[in-house]
C-alpha positions as semicolon CSV with decimal commas, in nm:
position;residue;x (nm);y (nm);z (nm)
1;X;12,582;6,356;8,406
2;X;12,508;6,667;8,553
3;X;12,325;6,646;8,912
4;X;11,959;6,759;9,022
5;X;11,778;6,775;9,348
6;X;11,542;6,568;9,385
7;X;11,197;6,738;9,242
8;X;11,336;6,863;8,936
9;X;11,556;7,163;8,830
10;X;11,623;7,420;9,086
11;X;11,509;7,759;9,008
12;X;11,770;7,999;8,897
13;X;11,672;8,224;9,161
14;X;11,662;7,966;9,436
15;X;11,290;7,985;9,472
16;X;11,131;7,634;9,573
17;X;10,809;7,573;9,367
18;X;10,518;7,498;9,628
19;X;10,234;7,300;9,572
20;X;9,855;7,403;9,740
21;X;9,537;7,248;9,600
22;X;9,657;7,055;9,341
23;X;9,781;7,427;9,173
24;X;10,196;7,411;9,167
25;X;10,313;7,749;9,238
26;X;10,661;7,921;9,113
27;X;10,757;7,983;9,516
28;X;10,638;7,895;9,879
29;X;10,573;8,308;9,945
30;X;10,328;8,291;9,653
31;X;10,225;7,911;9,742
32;X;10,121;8,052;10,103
33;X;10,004;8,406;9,886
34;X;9,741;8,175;9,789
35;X;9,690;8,012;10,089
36;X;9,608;8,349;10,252
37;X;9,362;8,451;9,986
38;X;9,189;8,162;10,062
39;X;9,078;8,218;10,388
40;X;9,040;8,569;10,326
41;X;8,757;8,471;10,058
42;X;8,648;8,226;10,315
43;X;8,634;8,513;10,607
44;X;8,396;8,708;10,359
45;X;8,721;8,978;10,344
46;X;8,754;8,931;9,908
47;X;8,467;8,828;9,694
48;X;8,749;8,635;9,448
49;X;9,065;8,578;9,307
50;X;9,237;8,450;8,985
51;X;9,588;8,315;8,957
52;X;9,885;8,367;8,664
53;X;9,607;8,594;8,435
54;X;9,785;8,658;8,126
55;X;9,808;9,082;8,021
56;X;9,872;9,220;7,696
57;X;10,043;9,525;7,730
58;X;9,921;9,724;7,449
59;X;10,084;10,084;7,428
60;X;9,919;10,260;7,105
61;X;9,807;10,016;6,943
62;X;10,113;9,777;6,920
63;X;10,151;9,519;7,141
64;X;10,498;9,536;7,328
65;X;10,448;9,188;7,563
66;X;10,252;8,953;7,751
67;X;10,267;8,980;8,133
68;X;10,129;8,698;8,421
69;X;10,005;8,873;8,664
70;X;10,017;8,666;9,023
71;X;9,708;8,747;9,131
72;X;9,404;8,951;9,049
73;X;9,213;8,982;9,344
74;X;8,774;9,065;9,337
75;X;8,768;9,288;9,683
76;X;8,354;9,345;9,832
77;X;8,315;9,650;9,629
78;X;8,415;9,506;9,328
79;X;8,779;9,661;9,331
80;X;9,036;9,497;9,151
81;X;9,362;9,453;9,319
82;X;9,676;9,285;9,092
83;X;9,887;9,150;9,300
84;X;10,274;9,029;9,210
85;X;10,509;8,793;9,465
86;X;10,848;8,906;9,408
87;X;11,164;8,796;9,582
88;X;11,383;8,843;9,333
89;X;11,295;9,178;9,087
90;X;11,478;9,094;8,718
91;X;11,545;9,389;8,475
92;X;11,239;9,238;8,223
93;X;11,011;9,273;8,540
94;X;11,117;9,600;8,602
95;X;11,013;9,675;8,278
96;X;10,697;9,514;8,236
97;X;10,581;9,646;8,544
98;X;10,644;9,969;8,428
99;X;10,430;9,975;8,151
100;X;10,148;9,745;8,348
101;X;10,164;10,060;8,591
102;X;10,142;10,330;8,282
103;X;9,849;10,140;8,166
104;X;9,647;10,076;8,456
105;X;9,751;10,303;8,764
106;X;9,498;10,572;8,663
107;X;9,197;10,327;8,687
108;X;8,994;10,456;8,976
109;X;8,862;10,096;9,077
110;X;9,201;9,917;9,039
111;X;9,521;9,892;9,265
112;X;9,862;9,780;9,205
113;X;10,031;9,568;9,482
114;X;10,379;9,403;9,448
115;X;10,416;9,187;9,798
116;X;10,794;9,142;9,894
């Protein structure tokens, strides 16, 4: 029999899933991510935010993959922000953000963030 930590299967990449208003996140940098946004929105700083939105990456007409954003954050002027946690950057990621950033960096009213 193979042995586990308590709490489940550890994450390949050693992140610790975090848990913050009932919402489990994959790490404790995008647990406390959340956190922050939070009391941003509660400081009047954001308007909103959404967590893990799912994003078809379309190119042409053909779909090539889904991606899960972190975070999509509503700024005051109706801005969007998409935010990614990353501590550890795999080759698909590199990839998918790629083509996220082909797709949407041109979008006057949107911004790209990865937060390391």
């Amino acid at each position: 029999m193979k042995w586990r930590p308590p709490g489940g299967t550890p994450n390949k990449y050693s992140a610790q899933k975090s848990d913050y208003r009932g919402i489990t996140y994959h790490s404790k940098k995008e647990q406390q991510y959340a956190f922050d946004l939070d009391m941003r929105k509660r400081a009047g700083d954001i308007k909103d935010w959404e967590r893990q939105v799912k994003i078809s990456l379309d190119v042409n007409g053909h779909h090539i993959a889904n991606y899960f954003i972190d975070f999509i954050v509503t700024h005051n002027d109706d801005t969007k922000e998409y935010v990614e946690v990353k501590g550890f950057e795999t080759e698909v990621w590199k990839m998918k953000w790629r083509i996220f950033e082909a797709l949407y960096s041109d979008q006057p009213d949107v911004r790209l963030t990865v937060v390391k």
